[in-house]
N, C-alpha and C positions, 0 to 999 in steps of 0.2 A: 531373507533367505527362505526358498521354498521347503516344505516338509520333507519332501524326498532328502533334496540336501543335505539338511538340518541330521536325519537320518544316518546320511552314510558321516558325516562328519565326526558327530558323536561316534559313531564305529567307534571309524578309524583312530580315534582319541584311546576307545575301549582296549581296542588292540595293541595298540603302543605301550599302554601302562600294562599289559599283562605279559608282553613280549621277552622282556629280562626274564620272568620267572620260569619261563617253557625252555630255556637255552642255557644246556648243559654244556659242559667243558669239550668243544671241538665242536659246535653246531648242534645243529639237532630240534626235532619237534618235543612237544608235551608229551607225546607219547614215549621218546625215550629218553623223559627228564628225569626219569627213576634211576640211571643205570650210566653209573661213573666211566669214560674213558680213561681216565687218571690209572699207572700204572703205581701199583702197593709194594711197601717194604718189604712184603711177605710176599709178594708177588708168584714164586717159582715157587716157594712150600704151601701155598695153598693151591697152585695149579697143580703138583706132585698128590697130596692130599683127595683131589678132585677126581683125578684122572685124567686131565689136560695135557698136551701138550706142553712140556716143560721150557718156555720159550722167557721167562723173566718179562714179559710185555702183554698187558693187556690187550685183548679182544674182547669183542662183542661175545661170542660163546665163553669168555673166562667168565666176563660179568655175570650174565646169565645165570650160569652155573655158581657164582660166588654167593648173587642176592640168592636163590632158587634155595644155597644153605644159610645163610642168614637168616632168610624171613622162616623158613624150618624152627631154627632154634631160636627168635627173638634176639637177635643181634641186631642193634639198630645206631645207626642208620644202617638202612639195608638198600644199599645203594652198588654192591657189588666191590666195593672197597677191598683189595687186601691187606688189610691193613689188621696191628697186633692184637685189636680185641676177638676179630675173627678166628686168626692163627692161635691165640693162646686157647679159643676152645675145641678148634682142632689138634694143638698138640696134646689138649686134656684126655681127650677121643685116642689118642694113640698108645699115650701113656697106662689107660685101662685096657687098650685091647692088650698090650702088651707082656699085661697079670697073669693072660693065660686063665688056669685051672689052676694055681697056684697062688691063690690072693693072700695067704698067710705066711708068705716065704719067710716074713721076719719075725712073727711067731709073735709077735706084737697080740694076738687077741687071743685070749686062754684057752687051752685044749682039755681045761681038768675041769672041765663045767657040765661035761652033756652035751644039749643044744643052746647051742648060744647064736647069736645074730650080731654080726661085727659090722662096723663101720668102721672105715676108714674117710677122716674128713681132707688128708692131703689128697687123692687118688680118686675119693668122687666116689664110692665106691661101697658095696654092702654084699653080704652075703652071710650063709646060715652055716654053720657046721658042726659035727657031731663029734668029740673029740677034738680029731685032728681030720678025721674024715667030713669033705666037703658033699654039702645035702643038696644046694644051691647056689646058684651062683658063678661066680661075683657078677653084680648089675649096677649098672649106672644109678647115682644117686642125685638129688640135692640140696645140700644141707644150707641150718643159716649164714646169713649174708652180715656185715659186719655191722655188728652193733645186735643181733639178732641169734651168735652165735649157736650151734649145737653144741652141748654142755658135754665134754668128754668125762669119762669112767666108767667106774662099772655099776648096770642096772637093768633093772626088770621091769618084763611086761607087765604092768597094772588094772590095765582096763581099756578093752576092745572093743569099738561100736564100729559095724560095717557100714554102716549110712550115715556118719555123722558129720552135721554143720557147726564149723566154729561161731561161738557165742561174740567170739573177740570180730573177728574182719569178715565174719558172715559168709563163709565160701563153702564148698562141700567141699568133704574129706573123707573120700568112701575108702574100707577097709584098712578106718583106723587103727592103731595097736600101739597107746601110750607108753611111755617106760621113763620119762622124766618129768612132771609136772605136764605143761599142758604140749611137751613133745612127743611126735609119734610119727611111727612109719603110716604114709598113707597113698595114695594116687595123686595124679595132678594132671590139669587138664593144659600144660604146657611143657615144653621140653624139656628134658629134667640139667639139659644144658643150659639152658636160657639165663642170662645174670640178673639180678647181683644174687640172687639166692631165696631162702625160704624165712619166714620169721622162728624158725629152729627148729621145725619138723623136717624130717625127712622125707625128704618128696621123691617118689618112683614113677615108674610108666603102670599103666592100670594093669598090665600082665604079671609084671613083678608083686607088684602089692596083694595079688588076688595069690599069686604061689605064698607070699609069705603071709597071709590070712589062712588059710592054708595048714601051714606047716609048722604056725607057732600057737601059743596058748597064754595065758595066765600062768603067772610063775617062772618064765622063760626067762635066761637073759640077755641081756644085751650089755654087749661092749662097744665104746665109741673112743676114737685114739685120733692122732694126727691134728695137721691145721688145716683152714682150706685157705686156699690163696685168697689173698685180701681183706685175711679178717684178724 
């Protein structure tokens, strides 16, 4: 067999063994091997959620629009999937817009303190208040993940370092502000939606962390109450 041959042979061999892996469900090249035609159980409340056309049937623009929030918040596979791991952090997302300016309706975090910093771990959720008067807030949180949990009751800030790297999993933690052993409000350089969770710090957006650097001190306290789902 001539080398030319020899050449396209092996290709075509090349091609064959990689051809399953480029072909997505209904056709399709590698390039849109990322991006599920498969219609999802949640199909209509994440198209609703999006701002889609509420048709129960996947498209091309649903997908799109699906992965473009998944890979956002580290939902993976981020394949455009509607499916309930997406939807439960979309309902998470609704559920907190939904607190309003009233995140202590149930009076769950103490108003005889001064300022205090509540979290709430079912709601995902934190905010500062003064009394019963709200200073800040409420902002998206994320606490730990199971086996990891954030340690609920009542406590104080102990010790604040704005640049600080954990000694344990070596990450930065700028505008930290401990109040449980080695837990503390801090920043995080991923979505503070993203699962399974934090190893029991409370993880915020860098805007939120820098308000509550901010606005709190040594001596301050904090209240932590509720469960977060799946832990």
């Amino acid at each position: 067999m001539g080398d030319r041959r020899r050449r396209m042979v092996v290709g075509a061999a090349v091609v064959g063994l990689l051809a399953p892996a480029a072909v997505v469900a209904g056709g399709g090249s590698a390039a849109a091997a990322s991006c599920t035609t498969q219609t999802g159980p949640n199909q209509k409340q994440v198209e609703r959620f999006l701002g889609r056309p509420v048709d129960g049937r996947q498209s091309a623009a649903d997908c799109k629009a699906t992965k473009a929030f998944q890979t956002k918040h580290g939902i993976s596979p981020n394949i455009g999937y509607a499916g309930p791991v997406t939807w439960k952090v979309m309902d998470l997302m609704n559920r907190q817009k939904a607190v309003g300016n009233k995140p202590n309706r149930s009076g769950r975090c103490p108003t005889n303190k001064g300022r205090i910093a509540c979290v709430d771990l079912t709601l995902q959720i934190s905010w500062i208040q003064d009394g019963a008067t709200l200073k800040y807030g409420p902002v998206p949180v994320r606490t730990g993940r199971n086996g990891y949990e954030t340690r609920t009751g009542a406590k104080k800030v102990y010790w604040r370092h704005k640049n600080h790297v954990s000694s344990i999993y070596h990450v930065s933690m700028p505008y930290s502000q401990f109040f449980d052993g080695g837990q503390a409000f801090h920043s995080v350089g991923v979505s503070v939606w993203s699962q399974p969770g934090s190893h029991g710090c409370v993880n915020m957006r860098t805007a939120d962390a820098k308000a509550y650097w901010d606005r709190l001190k040594n001596g301050d306290d904090v209240f932590v109450y509720g469960r977060k789902s799946g832990t």
